[in-house]
mmCIF entry with sequence, helices, sheets and N, C-alpha, C, O atoms, coordinates in Angstrom:
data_MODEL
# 
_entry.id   MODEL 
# 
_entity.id                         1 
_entity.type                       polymer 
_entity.pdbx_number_of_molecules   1 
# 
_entity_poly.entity_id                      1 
_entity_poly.type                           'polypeptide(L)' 
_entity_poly.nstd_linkage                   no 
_entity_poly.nstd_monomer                   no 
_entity_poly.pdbx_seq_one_letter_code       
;(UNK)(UNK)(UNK)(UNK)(UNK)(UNK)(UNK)(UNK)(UNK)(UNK)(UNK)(UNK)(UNK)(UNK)(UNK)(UNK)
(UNK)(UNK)(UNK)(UNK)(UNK)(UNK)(UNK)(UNK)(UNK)(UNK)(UNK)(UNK)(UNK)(UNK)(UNK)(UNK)
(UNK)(UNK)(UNK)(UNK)(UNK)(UNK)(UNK)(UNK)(UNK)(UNK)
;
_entity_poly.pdbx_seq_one_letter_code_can   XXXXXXXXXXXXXXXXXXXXXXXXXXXXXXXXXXXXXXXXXX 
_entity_poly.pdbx_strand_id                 A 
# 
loop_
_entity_poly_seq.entity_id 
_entity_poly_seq.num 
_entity_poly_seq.mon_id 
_entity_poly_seq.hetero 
1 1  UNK n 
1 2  UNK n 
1 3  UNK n 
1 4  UNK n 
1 5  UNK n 
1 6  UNK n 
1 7  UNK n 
1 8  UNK n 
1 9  UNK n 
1 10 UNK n 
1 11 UNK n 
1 12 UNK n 
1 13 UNK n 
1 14 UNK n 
1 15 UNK n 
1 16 UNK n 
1 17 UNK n 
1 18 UNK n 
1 19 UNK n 
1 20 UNK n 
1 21 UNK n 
1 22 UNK n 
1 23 UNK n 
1 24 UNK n 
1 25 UNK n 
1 26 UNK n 
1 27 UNK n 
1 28 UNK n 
1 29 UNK n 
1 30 UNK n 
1 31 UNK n 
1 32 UNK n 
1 33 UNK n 
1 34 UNK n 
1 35 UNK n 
1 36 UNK n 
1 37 UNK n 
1 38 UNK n 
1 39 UNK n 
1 40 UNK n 
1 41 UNK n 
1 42 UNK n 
# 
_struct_asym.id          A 
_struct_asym.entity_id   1 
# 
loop_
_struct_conf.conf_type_id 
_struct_conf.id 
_struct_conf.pdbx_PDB_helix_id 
_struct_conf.beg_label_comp_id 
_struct_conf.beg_label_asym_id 
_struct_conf.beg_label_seq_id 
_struct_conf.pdbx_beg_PDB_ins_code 
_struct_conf.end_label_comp_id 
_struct_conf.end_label_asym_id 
_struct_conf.end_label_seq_id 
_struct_conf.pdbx_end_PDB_ins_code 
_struct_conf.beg_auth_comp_id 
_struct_conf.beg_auth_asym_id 
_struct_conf.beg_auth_seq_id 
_struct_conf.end_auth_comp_id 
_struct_conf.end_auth_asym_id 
_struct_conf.end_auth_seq_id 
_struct_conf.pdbx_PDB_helix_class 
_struct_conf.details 
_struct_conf.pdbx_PDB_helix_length 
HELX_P HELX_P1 AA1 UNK A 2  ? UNK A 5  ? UNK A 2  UNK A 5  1 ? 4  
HELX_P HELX_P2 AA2 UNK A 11 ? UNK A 14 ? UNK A 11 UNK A 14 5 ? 4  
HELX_P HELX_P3 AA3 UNK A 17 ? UNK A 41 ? UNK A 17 UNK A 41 1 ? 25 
# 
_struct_conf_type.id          HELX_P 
_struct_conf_type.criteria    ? 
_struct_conf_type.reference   ? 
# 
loop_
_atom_site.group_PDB 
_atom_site.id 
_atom_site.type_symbol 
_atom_site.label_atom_id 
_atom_site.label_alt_id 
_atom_site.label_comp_id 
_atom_site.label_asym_id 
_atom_site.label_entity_id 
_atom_site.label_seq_id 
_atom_site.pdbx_PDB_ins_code 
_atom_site.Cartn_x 
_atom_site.Cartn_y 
_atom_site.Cartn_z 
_atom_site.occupancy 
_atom_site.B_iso_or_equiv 
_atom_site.pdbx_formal_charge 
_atom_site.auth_seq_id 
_atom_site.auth_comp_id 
_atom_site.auth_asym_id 
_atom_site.auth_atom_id 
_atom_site.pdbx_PDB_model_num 
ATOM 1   N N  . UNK A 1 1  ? 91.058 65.477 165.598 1.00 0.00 ? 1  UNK A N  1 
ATOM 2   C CA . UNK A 1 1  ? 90.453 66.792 165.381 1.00 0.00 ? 1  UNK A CA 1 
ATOM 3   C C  . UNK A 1 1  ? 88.949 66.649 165.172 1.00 0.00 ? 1  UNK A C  1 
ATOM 4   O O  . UNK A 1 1  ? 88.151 67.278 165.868 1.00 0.00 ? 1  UNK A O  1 
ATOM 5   N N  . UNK A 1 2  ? 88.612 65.901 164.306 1.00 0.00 ? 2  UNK A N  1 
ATOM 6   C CA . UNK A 1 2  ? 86.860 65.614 164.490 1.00 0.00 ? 2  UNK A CA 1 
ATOM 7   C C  . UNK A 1 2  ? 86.475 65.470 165.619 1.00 0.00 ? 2  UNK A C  1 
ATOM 8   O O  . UNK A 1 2  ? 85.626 66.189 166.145 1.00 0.00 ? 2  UNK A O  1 
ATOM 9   N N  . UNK A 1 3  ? 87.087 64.450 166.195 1.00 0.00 ? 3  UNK A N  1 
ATOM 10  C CA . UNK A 1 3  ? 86.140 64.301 167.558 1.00 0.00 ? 3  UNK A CA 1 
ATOM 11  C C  . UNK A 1 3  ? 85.886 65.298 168.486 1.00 0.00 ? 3  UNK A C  1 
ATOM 12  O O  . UNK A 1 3  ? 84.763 65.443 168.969 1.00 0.00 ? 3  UNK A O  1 
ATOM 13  N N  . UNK A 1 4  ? 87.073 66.178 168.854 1.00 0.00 ? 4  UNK A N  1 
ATOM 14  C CA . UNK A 1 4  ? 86.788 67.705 169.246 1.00 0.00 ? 4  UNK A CA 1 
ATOM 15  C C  . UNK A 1 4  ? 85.739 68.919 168.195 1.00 0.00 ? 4  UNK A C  1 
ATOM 16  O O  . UNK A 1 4  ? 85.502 70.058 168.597 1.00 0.00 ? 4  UNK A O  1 
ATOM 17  N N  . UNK A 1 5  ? 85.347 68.505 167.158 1.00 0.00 ? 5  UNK A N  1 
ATOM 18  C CA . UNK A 1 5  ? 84.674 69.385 166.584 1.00 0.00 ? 5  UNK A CA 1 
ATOM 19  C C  . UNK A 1 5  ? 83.337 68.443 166.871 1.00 0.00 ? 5  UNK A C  1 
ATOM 20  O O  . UNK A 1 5  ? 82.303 69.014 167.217 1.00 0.00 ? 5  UNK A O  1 
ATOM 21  N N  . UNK A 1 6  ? 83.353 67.445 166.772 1.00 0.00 ? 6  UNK A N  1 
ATOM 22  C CA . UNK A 1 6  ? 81.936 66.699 167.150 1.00 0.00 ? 6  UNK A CA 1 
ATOM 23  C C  . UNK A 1 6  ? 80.852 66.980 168.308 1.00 0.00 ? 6  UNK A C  1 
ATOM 24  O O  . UNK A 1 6  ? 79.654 66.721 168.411 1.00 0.00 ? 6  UNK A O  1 
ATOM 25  N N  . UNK A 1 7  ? 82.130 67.855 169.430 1.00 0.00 ? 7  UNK A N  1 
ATOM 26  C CA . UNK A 1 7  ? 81.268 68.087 170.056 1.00 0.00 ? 7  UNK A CA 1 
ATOM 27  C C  . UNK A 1 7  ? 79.949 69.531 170.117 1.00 0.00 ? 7  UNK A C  1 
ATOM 28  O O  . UNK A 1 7  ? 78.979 69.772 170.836 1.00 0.00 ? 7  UNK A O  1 
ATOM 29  N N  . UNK A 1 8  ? 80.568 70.166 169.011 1.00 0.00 ? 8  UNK A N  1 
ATOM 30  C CA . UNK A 1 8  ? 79.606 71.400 168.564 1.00 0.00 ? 8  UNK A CA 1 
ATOM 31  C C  . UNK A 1 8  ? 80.401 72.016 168.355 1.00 0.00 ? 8  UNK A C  1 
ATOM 32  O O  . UNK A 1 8  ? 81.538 71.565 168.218 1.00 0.00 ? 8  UNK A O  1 
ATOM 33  N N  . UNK A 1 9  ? 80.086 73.411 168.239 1.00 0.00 ? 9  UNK A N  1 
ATOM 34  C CA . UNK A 1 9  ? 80.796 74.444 167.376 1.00 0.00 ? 9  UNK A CA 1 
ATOM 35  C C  . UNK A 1 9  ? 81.365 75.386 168.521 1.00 0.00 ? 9  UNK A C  1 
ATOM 36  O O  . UNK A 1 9  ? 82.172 76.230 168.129 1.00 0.00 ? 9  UNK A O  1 
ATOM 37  N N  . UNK A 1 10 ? 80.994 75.366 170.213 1.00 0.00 ? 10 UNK A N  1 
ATOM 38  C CA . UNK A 1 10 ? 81.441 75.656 171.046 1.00 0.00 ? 10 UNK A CA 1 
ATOM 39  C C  . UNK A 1 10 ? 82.618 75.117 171.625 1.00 0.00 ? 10 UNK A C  1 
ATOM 40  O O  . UNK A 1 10 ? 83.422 75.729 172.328 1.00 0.00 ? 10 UNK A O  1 
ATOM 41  N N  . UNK A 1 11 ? 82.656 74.078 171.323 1.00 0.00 ? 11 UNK A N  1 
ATOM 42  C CA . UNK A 1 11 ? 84.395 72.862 171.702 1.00 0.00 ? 11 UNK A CA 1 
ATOM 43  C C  . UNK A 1 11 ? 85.392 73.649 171.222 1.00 0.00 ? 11 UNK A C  1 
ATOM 44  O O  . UNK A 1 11 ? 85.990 74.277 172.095 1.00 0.00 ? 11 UNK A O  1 
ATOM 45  N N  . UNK A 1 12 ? 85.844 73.847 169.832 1.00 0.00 ? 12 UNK A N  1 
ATOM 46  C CA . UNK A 1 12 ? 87.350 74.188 169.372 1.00 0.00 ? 12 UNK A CA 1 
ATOM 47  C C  . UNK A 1 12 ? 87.433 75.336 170.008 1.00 0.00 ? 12 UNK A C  1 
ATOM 48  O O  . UNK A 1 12 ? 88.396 75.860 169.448 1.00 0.00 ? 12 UNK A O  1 
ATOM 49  N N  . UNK A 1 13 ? 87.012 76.171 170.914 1.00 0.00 ? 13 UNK A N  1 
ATOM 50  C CA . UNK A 1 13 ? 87.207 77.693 171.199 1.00 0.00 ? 13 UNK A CA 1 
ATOM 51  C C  . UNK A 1 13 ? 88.060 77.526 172.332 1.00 0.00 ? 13 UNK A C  1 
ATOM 52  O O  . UNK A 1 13 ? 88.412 78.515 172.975 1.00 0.00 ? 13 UNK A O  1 
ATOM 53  N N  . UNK A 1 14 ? 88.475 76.225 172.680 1.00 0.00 ? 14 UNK A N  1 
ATOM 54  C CA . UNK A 1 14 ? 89.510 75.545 173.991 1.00 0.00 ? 14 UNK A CA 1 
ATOM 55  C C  . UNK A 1 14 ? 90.387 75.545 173.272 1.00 0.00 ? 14 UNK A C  1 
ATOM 56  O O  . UNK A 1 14 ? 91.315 75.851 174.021 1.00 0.00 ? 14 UNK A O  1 
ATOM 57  N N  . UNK A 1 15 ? 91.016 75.352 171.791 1.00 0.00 ? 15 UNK A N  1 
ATOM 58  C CA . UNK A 1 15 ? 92.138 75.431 170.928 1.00 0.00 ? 15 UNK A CA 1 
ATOM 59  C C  . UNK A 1 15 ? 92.600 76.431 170.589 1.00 0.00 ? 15 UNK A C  1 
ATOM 60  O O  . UNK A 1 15 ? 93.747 76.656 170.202 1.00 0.00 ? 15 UNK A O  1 
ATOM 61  N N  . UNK A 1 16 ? 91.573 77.244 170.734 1.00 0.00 ? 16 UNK A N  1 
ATOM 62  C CA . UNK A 1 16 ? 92.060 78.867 170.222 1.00 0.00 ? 16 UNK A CA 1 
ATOM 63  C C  . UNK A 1 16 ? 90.786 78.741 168.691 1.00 0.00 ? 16 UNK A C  1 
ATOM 64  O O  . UNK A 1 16 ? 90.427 77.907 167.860 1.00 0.00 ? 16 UNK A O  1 
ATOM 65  N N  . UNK A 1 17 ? 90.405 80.658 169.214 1.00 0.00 ? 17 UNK A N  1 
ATOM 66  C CA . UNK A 1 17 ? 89.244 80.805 168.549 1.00 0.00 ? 17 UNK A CA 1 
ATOM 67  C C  . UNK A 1 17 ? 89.783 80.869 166.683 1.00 0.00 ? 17 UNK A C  1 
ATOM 68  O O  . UNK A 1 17 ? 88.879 80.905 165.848 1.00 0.00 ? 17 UNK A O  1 
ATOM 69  N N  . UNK A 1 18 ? 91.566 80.878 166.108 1.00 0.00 ? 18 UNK A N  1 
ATOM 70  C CA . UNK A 1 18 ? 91.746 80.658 164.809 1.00 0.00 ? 18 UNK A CA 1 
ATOM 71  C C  . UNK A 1 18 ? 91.051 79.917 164.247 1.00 0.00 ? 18 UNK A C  1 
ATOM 72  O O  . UNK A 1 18 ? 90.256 80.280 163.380 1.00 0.00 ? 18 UNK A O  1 
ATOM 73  N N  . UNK A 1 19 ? 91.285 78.153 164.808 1.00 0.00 ? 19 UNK A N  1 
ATOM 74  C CA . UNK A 1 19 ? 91.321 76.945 164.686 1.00 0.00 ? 19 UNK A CA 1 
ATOM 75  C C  . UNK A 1 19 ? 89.663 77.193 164.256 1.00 0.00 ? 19 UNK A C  1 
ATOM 76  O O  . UNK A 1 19 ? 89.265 76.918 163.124 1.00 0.00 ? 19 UNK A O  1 
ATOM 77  N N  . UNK A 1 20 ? 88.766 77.748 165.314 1.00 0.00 ? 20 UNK A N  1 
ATOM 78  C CA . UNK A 1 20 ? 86.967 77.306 164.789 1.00 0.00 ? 20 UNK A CA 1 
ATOM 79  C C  . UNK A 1 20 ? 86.955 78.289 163.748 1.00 0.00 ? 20 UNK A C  1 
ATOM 80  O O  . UNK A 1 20 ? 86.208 77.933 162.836 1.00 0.00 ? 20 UNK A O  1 
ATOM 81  N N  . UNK A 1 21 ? 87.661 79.709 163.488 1.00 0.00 ? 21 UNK A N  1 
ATOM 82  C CA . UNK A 1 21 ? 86.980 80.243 162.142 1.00 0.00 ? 21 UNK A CA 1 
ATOM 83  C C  . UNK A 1 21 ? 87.887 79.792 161.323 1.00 0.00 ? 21 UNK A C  1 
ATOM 84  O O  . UNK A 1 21 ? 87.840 80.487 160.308 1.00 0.00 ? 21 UNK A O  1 
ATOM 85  N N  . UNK A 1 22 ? 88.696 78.980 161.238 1.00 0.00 ? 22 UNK A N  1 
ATOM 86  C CA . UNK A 1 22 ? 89.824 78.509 159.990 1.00 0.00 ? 22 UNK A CA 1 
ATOM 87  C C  . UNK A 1 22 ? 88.816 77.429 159.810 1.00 0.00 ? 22 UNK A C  1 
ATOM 88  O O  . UNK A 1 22 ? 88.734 77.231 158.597 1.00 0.00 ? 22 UNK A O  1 
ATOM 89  N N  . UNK A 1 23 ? 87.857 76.489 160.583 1.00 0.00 ? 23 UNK A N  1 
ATOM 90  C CA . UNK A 1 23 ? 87.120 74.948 159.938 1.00 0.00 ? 23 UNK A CA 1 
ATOM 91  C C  . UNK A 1 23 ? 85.940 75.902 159.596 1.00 0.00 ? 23 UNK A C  1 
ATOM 92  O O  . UNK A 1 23 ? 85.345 75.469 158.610 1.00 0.00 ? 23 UNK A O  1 
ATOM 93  N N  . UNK A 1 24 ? 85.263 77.347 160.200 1.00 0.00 ? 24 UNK A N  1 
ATOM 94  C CA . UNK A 1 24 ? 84.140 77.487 159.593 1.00 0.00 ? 24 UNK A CA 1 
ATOM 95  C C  . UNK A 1 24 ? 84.391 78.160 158.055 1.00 0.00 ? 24 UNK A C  1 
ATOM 96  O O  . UNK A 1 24 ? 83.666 78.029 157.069 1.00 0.00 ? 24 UNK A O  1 
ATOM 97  N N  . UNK A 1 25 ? 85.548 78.859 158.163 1.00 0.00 ? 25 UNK A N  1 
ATOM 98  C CA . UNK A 1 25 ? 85.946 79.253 156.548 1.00 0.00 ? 25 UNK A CA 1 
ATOM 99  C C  . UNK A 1 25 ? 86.094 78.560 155.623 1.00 0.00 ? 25 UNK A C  1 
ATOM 100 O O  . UNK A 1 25 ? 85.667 78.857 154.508 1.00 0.00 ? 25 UNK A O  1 
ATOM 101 N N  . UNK A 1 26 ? 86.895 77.206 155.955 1.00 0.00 ? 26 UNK A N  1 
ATOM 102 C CA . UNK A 1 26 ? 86.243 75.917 155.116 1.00 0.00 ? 26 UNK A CA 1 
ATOM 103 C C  . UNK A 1 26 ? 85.207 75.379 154.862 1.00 0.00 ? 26 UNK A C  1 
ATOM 104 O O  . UNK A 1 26 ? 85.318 74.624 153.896 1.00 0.00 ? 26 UNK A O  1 
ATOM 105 N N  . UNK A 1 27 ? 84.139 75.421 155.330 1.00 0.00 ? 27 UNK A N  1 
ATOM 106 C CA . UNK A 1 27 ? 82.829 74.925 155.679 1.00 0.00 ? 27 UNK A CA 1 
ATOM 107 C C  . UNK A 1 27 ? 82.151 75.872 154.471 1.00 0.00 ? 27 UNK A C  1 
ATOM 108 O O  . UNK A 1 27 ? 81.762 75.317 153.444 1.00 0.00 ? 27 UNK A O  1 
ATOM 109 N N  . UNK A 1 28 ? 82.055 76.985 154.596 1.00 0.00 ? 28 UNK A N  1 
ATOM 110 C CA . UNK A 1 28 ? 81.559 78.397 154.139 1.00 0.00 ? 28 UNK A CA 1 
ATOM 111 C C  . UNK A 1 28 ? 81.943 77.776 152.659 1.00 0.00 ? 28 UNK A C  1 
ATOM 112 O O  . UNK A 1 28 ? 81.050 77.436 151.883 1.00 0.00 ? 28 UNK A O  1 
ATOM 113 N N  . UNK A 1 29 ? 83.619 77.631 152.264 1.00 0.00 ? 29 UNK A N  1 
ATOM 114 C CA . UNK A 1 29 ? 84.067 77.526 151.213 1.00 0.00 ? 29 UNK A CA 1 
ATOM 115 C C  . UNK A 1 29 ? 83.388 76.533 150.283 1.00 0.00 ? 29 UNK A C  1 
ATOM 116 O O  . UNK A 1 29 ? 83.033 76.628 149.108 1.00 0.00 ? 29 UNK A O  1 
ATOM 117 N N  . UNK A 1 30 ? 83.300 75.318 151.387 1.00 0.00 ? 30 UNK A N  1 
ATOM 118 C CA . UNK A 1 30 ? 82.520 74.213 150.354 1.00 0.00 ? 30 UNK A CA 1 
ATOM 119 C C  . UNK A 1 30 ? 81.282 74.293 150.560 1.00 0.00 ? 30 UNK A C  1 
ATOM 120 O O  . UNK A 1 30 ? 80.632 73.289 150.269 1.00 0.00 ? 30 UNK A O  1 
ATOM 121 N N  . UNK A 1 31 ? 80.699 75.235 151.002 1.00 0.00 ? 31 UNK A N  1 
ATOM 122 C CA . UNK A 1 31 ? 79.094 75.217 151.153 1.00 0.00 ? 31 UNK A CA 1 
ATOM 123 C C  . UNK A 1 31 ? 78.976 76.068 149.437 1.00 0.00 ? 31 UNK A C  1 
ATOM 124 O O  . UNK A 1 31 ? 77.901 76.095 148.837 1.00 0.00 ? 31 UNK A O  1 
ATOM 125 N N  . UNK A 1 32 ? 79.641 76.396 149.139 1.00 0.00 ? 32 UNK A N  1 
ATOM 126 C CA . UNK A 1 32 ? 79.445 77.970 148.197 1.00 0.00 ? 32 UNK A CA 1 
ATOM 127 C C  . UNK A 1 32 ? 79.576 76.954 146.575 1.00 0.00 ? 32 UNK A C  1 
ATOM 128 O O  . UNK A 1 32 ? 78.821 76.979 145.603 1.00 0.00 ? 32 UNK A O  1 
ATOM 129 N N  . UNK A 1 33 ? 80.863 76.111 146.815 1.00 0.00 ? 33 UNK A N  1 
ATOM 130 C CA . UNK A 1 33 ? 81.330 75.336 146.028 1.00 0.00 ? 33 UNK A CA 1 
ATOM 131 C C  . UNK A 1 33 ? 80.067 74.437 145.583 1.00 0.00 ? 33 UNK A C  1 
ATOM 132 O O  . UNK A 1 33 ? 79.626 74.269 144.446 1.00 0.00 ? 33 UNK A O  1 
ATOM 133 N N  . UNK A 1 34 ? 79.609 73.905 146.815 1.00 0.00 ? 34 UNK A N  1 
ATOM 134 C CA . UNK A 1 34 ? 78.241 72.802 146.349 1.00 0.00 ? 34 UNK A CA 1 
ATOM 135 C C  . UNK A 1 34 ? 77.169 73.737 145.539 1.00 0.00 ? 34 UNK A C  1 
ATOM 136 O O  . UNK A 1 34 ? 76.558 73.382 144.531 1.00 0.00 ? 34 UNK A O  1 
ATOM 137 N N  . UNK A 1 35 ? 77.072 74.977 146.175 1.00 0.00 ? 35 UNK A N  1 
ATOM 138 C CA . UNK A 1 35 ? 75.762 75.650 145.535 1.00 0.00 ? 35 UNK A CA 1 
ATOM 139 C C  . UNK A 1 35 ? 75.694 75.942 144.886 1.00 0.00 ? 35 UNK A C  1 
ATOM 140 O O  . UNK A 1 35 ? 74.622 76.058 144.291 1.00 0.00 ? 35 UNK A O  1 
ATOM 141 N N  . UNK A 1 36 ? 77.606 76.565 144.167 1.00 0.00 ? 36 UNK A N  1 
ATOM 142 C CA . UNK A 1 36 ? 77.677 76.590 142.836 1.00 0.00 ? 36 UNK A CA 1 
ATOM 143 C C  . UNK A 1 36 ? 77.325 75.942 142.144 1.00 0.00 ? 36 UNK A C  1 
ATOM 144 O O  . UNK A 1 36 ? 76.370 76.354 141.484 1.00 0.00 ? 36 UNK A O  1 
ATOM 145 N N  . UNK A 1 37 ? 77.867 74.488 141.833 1.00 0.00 ? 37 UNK A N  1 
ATOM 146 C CA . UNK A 1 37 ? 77.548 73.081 141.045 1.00 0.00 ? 37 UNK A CA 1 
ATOM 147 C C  . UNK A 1 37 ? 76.350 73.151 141.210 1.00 0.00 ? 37 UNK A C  1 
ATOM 148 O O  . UNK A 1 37 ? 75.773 72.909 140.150 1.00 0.00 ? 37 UNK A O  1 
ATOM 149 N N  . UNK A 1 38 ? 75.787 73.329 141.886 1.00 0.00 ? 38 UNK A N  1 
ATOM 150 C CA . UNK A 1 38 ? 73.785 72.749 141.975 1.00 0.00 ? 38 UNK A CA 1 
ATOM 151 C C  . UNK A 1 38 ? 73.283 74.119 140.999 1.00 0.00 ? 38 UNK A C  1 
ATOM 152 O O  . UNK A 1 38 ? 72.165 73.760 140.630 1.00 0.00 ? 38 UNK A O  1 
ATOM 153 N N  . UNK A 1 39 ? 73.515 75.386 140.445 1.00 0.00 ? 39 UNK A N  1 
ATOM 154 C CA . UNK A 1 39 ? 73.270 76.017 140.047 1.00 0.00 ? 39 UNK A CA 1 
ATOM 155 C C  . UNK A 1 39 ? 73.601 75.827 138.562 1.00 0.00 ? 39 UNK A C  1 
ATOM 156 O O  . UNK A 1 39 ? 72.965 76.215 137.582 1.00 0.00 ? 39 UNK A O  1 
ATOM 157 N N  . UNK A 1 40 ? 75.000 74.985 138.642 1.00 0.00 ? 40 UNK A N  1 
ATOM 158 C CA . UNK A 1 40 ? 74.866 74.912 137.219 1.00 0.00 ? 40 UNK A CA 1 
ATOM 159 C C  . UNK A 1 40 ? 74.444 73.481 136.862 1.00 0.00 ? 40 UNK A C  1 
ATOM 160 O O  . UNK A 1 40 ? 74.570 73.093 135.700 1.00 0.00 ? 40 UNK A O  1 
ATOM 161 N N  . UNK A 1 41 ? 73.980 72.735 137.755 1.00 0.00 ? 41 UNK A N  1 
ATOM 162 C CA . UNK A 1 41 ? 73.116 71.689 137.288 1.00 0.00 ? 41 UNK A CA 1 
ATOM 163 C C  . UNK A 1 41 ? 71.245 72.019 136.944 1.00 0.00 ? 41 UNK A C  1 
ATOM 164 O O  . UNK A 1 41 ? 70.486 71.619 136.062 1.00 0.00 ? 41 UNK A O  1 
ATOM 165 N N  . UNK A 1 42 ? 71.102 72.767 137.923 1.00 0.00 ? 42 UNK A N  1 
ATOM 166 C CA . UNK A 1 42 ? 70.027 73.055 137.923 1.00 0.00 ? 42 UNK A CA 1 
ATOM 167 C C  . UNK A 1 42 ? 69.417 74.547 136.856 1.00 0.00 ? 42 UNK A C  1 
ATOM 168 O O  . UNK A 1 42 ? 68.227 74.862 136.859 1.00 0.00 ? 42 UNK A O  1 
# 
């Protein structure tokens, strides 16, 4: 599965367009998660 996402964010849309907003909703999730923590570090 990485290696098909490696190739950009245009690749998984050959799997079906779920699959790229199910890894970008994860992405989103831990982007929010990190910024949280950096907020309460900072």
């Amino acid at each position: 599965m990485s290696d098909s996402y490696r190739g950009g964010p245009f690749r998984p849309l050959d799997m079906g367009e779920t699959f790229y907003f199910k890894q970008l909703s994860n992405f989103k999730a831990c982007f929010f998660k990190i910024e949280r923590a950096c907020h309460v570090l900072y």
